[in-house]
mmCIF file as Biopython writes it, N, C-alpha, C and O atoms, coordinates in Angstrom:
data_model
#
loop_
_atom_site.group_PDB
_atom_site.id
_atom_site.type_symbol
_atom_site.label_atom_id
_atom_site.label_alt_id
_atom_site.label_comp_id
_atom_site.label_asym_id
_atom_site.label_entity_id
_atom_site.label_seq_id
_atom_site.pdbx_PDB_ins_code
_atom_site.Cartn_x
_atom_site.Cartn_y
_atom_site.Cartn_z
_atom_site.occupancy
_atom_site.B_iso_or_equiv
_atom_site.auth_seq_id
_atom_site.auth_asym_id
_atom_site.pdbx_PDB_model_num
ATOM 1   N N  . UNK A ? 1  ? -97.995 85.905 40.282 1.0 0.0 1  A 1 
ATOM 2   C CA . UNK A ? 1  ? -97.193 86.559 41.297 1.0 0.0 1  A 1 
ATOM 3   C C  . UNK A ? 1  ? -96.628 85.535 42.283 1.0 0.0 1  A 1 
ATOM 4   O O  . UNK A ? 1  ? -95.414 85.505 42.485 1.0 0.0 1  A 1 
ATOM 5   N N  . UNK A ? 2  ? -97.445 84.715 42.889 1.0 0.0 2  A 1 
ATOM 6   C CA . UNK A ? 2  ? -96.586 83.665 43.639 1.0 0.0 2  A 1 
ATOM 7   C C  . UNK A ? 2  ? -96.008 82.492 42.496 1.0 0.0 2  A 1 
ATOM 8   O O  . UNK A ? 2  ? -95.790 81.424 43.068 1.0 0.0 2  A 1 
ATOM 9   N N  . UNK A ? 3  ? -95.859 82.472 41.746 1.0 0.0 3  A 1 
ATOM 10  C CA . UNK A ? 3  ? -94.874 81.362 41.154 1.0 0.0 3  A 1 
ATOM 11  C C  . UNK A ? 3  ? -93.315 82.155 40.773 1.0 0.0 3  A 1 
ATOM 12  O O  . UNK A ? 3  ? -92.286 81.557 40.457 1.0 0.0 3  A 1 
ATOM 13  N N  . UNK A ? 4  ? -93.515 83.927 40.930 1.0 0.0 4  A 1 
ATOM 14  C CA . UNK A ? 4  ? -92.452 84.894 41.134 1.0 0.0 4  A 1 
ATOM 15  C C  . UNK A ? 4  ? -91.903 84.164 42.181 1.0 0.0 4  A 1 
ATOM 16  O O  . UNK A ? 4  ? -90.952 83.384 42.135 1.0 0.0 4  A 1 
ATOM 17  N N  . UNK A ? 5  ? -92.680 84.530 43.249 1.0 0.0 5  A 1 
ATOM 18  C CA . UNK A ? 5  ? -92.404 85.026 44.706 1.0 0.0 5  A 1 
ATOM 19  C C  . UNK A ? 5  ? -91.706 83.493 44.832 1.0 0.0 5  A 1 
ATOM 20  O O  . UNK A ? 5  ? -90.651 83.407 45.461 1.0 0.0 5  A 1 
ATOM 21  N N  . UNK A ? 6  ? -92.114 82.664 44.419 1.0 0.0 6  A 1 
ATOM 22  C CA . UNK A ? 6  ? -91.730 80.971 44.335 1.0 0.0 6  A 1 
ATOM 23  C C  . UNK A ? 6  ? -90.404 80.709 44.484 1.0 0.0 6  A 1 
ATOM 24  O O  . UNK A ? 6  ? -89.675 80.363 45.413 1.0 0.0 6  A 1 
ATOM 25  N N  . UNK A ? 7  ? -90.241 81.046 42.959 1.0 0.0 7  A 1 
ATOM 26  C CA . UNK A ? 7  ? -88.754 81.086 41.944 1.0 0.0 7  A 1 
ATOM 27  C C  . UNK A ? 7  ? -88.132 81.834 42.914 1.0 0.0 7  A 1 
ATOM 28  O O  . UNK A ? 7  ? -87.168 81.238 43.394 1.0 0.0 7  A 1 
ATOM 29  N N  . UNK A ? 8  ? -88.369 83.115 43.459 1.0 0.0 8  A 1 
ATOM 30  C CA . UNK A ? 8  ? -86.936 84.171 43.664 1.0 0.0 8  A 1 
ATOM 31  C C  . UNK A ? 8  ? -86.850 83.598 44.753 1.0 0.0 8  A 1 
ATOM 32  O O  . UNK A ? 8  ? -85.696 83.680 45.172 1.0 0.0 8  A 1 
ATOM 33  N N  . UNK A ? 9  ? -87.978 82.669 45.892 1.0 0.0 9  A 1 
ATOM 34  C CA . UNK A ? 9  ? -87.005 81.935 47.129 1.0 0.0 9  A 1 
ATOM 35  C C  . UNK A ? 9  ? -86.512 81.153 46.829 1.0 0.0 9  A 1 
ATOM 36  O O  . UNK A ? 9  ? -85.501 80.931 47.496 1.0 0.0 9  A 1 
ATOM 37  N N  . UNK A ? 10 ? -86.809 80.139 45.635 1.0 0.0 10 A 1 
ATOM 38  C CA . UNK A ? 10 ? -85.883 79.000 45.481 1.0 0.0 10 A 1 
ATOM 39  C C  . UNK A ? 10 ? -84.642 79.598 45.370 1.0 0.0 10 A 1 
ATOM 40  O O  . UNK A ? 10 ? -84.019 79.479 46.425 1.0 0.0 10 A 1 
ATOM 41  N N  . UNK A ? 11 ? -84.047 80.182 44.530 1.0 0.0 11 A 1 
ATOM 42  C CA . UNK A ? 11 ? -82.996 80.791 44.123 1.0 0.0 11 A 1 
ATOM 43  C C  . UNK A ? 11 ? -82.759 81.188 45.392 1.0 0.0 11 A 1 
ATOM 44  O O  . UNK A ? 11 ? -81.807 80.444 45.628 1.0 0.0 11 A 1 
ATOM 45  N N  . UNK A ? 12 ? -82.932 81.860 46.468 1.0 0.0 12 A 1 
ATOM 46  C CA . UNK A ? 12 ? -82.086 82.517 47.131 1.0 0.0 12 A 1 
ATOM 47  C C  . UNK A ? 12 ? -82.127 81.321 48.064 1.0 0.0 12 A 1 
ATOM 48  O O  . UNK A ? 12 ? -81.535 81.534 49.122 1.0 0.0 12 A 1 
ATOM 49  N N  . UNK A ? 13 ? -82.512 80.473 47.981 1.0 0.0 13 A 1 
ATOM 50  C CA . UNK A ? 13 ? -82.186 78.962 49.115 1.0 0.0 13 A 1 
ATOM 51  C C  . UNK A ? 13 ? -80.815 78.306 48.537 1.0 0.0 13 A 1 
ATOM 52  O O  . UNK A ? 13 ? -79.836 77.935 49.185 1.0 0.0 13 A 1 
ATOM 53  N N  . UNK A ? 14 ? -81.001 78.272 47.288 1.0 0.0 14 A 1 
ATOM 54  C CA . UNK A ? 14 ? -79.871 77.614 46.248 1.0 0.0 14 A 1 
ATOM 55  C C  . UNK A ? 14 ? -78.814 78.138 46.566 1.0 0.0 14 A 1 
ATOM 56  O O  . UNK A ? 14 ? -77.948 77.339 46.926 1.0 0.0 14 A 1 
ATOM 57  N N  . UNK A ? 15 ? -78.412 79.720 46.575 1.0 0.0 15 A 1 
ATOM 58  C CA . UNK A ? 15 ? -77.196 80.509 46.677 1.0 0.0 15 A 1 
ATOM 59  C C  . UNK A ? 15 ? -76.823 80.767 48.182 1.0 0.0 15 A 1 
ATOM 60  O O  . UNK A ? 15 ? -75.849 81.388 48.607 1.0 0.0 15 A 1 
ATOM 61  N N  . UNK A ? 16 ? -77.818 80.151 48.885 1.0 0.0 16 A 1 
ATOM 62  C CA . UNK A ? 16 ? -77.864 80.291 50.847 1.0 0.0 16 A 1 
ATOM 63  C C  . UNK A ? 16 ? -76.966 78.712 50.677 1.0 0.0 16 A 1 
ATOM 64  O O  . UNK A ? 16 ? -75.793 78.705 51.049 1.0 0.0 16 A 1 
ATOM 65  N N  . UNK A ? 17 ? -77.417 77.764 50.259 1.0 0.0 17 A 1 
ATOM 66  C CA . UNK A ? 17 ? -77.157 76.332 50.318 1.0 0.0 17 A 1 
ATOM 67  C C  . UNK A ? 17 ? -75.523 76.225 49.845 1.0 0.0 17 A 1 
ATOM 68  O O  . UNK A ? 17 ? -74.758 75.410 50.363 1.0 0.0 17 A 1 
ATOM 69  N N  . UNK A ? 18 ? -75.168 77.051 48.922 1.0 0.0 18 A 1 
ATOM 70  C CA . UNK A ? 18 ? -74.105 76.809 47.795 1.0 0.0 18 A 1 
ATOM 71  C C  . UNK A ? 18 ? -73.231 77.679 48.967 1.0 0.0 18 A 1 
ATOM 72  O O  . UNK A ? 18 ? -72.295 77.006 49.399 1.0 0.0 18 A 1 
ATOM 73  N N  . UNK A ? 19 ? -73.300 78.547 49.354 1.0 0.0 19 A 1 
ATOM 74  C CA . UNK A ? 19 ? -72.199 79.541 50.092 1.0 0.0 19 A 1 
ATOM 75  C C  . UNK A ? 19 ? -71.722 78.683 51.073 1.0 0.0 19 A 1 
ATOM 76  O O  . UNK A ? 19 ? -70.513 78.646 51.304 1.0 0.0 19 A 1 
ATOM 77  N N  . UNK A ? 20 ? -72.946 77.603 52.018 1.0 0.0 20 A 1 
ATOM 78  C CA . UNK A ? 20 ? -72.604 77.158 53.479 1.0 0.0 20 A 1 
ATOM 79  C C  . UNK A ? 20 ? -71.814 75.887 52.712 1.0 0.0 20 A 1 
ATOM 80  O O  . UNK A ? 20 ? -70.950 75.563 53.526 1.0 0.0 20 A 1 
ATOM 81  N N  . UNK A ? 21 ? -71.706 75.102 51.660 1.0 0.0 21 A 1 
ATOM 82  C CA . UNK A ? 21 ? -70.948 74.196 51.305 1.0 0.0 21 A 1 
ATOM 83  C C  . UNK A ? 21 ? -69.597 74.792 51.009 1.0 0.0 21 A 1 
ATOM 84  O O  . UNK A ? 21 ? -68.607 74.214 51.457 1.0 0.0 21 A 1 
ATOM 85  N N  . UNK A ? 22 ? -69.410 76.286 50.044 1.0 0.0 22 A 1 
ATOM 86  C CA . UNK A ? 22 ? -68.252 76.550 50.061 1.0 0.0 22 A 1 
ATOM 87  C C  . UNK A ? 22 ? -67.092 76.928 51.364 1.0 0.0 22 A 1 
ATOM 88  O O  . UNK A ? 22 ? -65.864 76.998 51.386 1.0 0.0 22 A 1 
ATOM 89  N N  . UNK A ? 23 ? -68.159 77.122 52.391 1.0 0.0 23 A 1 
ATOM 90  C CA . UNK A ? 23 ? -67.268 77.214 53.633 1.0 0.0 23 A 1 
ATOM 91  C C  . UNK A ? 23 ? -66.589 76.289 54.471 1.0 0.0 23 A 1 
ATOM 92  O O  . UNK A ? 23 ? -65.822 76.457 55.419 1.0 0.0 23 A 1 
ATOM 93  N N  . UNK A ? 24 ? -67.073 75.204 53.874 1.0 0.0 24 A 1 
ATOM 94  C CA . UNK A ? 24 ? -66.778 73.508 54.330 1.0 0.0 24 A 1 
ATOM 95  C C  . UNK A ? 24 ? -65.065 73.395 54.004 1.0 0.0 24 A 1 
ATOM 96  O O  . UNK A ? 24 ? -64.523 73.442 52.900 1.0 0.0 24 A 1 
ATOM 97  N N  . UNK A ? 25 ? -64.484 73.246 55.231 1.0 0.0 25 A 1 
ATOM 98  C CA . UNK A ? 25 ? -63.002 73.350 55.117 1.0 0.0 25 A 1 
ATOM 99  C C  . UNK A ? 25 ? -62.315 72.062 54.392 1.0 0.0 25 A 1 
ATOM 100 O O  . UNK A ? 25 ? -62.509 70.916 54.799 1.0 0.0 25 A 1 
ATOM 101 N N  . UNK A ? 26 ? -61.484 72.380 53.262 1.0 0.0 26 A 1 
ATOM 102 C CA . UNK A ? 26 ? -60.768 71.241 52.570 1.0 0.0 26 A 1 
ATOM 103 C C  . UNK A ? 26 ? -59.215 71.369 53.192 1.0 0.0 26 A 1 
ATOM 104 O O  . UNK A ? 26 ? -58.735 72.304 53.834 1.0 0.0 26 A 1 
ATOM 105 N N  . UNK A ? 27 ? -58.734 70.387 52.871 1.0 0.0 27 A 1 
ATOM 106 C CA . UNK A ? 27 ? -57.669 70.269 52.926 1.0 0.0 27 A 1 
ATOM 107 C C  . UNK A ? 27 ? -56.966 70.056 54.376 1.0 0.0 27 A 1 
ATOM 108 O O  . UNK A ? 27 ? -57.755 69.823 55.292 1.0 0.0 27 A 1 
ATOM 109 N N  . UNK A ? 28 ? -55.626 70.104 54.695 1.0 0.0 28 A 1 
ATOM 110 C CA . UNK A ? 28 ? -55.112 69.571 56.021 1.0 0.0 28 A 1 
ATOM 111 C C  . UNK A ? 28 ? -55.826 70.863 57.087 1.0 0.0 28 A 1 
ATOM 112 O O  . UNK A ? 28 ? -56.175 71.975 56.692 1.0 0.0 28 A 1 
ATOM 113 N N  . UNK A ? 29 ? -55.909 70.371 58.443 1.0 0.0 29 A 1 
ATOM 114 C CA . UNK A ? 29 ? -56.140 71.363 59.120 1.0 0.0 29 A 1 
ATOM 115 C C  . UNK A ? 29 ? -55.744 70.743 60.753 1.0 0.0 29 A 1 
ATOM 116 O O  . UNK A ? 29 ? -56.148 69.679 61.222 1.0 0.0 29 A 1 
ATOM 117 N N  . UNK A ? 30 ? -54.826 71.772 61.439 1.0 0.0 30 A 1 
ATOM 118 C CA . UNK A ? 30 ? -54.112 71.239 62.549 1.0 0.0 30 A 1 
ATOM 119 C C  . UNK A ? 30 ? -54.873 71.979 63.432 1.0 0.0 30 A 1 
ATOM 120 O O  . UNK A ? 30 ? -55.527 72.989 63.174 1.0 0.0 30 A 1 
ATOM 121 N N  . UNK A ? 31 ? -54.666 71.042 65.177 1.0 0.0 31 A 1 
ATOM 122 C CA . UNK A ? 31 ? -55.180 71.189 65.796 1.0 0.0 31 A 1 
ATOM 123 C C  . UNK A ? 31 ? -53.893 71.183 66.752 1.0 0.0 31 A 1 
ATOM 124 O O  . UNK A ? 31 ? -52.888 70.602 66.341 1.0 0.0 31 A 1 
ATOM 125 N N  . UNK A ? 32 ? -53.873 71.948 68.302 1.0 0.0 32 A 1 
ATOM 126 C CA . UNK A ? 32 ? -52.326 72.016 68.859 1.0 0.0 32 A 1 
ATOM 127 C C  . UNK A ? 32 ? -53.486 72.337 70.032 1.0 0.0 32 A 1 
ATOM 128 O O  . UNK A ? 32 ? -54.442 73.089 69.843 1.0 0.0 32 A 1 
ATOM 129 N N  . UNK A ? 33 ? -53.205 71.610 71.296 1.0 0.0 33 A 1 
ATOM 130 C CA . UNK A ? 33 ? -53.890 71.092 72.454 1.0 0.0 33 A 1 
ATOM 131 C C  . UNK A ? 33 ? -53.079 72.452 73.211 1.0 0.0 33 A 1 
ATOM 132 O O  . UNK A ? 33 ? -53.712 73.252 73.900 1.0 0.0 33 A 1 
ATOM 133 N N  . UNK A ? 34 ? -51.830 72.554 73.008 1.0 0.0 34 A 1 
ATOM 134 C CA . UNK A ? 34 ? -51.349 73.356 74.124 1.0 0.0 34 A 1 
ATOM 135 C C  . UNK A ? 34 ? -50.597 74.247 73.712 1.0 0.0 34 A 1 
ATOM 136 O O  . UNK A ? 34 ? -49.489 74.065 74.215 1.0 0.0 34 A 1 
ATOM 137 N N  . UNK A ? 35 ? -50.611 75.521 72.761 1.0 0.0 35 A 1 
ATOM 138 C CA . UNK A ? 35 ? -49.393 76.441 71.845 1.0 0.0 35 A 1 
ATOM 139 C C  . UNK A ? 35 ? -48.386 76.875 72.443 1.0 0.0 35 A 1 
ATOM 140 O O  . UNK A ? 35 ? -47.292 77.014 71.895 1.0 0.0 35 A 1 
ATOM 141 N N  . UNK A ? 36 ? -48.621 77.138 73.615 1.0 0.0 36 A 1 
ATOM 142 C CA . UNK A ? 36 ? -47.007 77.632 74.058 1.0 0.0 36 A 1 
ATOM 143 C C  . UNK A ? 36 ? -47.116 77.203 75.209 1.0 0.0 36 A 1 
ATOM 144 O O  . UNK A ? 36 ? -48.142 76.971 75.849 1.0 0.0 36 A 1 
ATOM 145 N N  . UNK A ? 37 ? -45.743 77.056 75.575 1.0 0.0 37 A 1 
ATOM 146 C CA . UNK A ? 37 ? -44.978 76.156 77.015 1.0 0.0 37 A 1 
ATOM 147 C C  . UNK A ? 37 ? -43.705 77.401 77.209 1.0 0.0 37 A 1 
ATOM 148 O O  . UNK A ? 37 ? -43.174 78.157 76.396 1.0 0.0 37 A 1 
ATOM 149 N N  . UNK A ? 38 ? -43.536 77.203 78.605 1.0 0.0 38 A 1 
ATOM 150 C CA . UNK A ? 38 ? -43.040 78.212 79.260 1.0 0.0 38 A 1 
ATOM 151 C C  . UNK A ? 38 ? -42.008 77.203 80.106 1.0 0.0 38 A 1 
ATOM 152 O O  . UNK A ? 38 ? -42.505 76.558 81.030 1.0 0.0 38 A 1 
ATOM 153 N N  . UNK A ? 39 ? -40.883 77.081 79.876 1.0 0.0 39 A 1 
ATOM 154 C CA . UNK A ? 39 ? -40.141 76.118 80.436 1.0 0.0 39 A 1 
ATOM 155 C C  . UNK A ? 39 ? -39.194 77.055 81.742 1.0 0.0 39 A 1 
ATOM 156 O O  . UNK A ? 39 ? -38.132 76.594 82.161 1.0 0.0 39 A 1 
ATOM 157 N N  . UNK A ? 40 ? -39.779 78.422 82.282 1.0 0.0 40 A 1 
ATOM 158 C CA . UNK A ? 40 ? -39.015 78.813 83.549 1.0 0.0 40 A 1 
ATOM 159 C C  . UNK A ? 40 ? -37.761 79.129 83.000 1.0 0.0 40 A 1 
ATOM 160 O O  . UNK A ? 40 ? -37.359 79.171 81.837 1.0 0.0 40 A 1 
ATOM 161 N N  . UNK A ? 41 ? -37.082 79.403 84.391 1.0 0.0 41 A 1 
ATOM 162 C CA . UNK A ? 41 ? -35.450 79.664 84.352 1.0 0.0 41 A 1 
ATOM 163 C C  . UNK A ? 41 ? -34.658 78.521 83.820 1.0 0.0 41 A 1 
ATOM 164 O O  . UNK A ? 41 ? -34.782 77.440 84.395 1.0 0.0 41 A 1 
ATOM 165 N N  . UNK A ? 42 ? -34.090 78.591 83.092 1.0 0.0 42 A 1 
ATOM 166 C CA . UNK A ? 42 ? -33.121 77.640 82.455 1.0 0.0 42 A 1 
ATOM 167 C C  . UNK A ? 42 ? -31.426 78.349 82.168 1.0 0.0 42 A 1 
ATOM 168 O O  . UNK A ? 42 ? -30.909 79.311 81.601 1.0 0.0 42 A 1 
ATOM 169 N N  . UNK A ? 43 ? -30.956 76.896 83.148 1.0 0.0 43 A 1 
ATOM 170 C CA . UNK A ? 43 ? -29.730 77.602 83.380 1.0 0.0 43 A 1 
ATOM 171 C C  . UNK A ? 43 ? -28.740 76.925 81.947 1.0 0.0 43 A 1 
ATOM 172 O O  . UNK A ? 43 ? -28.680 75.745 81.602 1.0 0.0 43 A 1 
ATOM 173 N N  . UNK A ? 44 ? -28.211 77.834 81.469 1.0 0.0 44 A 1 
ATOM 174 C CA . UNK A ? 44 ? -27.113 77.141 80.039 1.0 0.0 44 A 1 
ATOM 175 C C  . UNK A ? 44 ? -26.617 76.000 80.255 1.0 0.0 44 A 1 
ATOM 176 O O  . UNK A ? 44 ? -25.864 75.641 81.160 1.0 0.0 44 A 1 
ATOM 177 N N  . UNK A ? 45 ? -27.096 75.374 79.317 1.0 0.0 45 A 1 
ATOM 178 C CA . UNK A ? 45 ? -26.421 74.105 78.987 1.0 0.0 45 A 1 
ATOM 179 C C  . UNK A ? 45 ? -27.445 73.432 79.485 1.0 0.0 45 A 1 
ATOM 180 O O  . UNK A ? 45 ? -27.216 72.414 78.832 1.0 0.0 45 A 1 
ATOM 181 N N  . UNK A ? 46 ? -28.152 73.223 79.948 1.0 0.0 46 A 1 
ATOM 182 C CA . UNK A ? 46 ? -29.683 72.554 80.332 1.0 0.0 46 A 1 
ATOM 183 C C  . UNK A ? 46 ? -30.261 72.213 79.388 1.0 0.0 46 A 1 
ATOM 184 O O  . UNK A ? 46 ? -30.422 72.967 78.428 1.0 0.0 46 A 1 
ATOM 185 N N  . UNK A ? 47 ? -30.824 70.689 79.440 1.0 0.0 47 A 1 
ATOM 186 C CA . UNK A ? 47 ? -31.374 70.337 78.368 1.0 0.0 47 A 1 
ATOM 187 C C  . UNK A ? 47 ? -33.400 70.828 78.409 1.0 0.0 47 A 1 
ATOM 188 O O  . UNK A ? 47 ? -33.883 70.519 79.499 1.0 0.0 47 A 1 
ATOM 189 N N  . UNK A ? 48 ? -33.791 71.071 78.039 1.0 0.0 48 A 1 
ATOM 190 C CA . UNK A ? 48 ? -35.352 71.544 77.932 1.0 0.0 48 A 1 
ATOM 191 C C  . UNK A ? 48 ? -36.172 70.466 77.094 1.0 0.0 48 A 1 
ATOM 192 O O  . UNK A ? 48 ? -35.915 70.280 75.904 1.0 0.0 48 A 1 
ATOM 193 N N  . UNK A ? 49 ? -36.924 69.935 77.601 1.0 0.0 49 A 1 
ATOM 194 C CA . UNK A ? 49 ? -38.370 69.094 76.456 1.0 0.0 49 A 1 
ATOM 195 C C  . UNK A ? 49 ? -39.410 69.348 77.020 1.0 0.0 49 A 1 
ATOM 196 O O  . UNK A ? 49 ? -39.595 69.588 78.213 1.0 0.0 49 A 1 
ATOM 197 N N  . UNK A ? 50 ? -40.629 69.272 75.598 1.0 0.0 50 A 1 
ATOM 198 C CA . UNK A ? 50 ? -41.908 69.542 75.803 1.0 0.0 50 A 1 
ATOM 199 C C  . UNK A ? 50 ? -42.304 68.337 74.520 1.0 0.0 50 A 1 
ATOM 200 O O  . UNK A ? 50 ? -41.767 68.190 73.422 1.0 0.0 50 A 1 
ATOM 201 N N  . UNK A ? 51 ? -43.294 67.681 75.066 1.0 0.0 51 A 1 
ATOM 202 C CA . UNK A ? 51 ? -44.249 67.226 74.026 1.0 0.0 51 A 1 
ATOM 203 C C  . UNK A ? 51 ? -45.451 67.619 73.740 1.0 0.0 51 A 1 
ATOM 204 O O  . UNK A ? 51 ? -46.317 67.136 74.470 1.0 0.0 51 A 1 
ATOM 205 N N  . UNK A ? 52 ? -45.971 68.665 72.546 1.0 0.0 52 A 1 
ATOM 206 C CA . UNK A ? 52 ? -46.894 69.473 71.920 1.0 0.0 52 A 1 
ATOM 207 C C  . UNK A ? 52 ? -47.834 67.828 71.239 1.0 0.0 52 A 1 
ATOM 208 O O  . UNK A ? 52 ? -47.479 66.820 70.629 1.0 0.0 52 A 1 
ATOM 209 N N  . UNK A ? 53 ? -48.972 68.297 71.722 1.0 0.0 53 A 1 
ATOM 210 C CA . UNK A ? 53 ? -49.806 67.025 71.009 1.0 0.0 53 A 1 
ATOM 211 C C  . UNK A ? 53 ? -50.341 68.130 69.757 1.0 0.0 53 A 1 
ATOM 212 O O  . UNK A ? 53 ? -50.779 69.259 69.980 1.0 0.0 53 A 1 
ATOM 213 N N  . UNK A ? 54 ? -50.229 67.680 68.794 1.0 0.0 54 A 1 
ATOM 214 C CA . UNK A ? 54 ? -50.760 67.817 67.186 1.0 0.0 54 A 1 
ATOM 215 C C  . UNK A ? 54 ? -51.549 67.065 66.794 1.0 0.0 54 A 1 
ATOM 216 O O  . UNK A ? 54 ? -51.146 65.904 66.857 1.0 0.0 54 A 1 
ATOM 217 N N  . UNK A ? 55 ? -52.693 67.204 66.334 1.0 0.0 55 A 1 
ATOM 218 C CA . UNK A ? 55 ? -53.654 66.488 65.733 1.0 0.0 55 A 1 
ATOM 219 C C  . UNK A ? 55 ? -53.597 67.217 63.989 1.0 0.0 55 A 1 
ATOM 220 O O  . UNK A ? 55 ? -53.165 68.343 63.741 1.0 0.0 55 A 1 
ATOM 221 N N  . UNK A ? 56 ? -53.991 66.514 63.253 1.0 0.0 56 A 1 
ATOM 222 C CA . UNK A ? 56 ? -54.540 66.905 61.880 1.0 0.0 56 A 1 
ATOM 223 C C  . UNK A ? 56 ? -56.342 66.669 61.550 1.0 0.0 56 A 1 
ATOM 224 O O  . UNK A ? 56 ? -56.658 65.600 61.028 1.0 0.0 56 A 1 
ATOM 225 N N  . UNK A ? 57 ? -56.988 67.266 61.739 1.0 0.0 57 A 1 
ATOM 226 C CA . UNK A ? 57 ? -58.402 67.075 61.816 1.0 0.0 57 A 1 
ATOM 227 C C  . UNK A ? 57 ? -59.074 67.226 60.259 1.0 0.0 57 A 1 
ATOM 228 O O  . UNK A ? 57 ? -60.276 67.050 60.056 1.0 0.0 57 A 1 
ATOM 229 N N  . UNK A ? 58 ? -57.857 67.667 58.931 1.0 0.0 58 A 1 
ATOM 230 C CA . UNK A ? 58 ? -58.559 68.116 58.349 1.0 0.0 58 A 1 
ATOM 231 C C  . UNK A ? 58 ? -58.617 66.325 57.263 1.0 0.0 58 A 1 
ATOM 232 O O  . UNK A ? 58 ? -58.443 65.194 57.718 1.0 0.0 58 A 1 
ATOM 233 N N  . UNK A ? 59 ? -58.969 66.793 55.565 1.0 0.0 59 A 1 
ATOM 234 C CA . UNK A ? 59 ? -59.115 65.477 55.140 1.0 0.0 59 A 1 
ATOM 235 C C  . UNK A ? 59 ? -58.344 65.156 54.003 1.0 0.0 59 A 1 
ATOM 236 O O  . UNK A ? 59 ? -58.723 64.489 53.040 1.0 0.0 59 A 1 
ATOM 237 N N  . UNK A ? 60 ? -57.020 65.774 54.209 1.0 0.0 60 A 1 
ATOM 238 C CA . UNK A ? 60 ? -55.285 65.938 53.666 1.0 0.0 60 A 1 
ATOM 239 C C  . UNK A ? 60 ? -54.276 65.707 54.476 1.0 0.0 60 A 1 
ATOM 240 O O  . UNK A ? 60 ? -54.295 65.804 55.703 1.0 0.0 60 A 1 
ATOM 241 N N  . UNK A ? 61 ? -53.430 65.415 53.832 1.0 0.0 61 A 1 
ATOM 242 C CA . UNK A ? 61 ? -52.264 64.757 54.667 1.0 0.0 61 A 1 
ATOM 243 C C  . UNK A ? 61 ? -51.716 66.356 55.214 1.0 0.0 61 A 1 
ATOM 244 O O  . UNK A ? 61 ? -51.591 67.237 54.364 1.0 0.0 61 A 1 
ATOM 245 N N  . UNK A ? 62 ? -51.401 66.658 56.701 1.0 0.0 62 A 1 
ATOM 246 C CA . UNK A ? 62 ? -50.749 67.466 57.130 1.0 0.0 62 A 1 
ATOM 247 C C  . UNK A ? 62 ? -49.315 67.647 57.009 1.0 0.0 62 A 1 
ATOM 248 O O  . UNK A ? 62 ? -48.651 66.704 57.439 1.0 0.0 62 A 1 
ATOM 249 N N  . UNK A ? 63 ? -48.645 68.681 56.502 1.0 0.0 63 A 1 
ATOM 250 C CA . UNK A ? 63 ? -46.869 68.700 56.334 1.0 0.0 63 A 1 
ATOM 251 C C  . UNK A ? 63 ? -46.506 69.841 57.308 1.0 0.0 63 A 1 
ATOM 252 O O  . UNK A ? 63 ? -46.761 71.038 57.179 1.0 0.0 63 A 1 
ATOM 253 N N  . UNK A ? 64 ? -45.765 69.128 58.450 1.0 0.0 64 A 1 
ATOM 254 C CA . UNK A ? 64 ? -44.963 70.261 59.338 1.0 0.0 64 A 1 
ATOM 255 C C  . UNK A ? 64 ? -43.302 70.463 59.198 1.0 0.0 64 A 1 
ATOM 256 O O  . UNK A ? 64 ? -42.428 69.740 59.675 1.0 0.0 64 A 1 
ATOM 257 N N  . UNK A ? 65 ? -43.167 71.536 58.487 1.0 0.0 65 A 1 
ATOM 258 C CA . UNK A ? 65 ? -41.975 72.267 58.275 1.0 0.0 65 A 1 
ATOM 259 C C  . UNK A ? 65 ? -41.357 73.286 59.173 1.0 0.0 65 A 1 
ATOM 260 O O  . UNK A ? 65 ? -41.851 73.701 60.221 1.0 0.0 65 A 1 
ATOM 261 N N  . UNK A ? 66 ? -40.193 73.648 58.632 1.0 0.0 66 A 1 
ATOM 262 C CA . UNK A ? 66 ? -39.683 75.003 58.903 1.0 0.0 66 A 1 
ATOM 263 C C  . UNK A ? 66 ? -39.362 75.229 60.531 1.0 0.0 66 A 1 
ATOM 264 O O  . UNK A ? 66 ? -38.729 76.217 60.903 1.0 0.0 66 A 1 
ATOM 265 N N  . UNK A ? 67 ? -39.896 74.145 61.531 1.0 0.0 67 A 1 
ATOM 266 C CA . UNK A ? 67 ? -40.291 74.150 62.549 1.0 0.0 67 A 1 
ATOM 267 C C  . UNK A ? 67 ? -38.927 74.823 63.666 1.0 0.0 67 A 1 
ATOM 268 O O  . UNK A ? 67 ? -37.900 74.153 63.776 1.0 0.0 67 A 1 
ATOM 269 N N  . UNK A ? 68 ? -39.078 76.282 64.495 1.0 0.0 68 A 1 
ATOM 270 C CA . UNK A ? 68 ? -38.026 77.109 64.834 1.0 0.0 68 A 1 
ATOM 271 C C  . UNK A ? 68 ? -38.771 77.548 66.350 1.0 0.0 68 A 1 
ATOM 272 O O  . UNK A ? 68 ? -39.912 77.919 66.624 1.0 0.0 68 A 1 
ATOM 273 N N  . UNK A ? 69 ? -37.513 77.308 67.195 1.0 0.0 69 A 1 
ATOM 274 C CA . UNK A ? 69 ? -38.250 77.560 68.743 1.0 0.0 69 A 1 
ATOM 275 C C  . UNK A ? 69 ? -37.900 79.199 68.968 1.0 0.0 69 A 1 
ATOM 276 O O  . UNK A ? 69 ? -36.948 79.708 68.377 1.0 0.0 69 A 1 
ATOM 277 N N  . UNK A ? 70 ? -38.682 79.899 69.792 1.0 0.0 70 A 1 
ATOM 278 C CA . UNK A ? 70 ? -38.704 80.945 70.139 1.0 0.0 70 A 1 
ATOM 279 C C  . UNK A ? 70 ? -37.750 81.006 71.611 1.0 0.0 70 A 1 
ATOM 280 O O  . UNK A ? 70 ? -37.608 82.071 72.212 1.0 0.0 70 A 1 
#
């Protein structure tokens, strides 16, 4: 009975162990210090800048596309 009781914890340590590795994040993963900026009244024709710090934290090269201001 305990070489049961043995086995069925090993096993459930194994499939505890195997789940917390599959949650281990691959691939690029961004990090953005400050998401939105609020640049006030802006009168037309005014030029507007912000510098957004971006980090890539993950352990892939990060690709920023498509990139469209609101």
């Amino acid at each position: 009975m305990k070489k049961i009781t043995l086995a069925v914890s090993a096993m459930a340590l194994l499939l505890f162990a195997g789940s917390l590795r599959a949650q281990e994040h691959k691939g690029p993963r961004i990090e953005v210090k400050q998401e939105r900026y609020d640049a006030g009244k802006v009168v037309a024709g005014q030029l507007v800048t912000h510098v957004y710090e971006i980090k890539n934290s993950g352990d892939e090269p990060l690709l920023i596309d498509h990139v469209q201001p609101s």
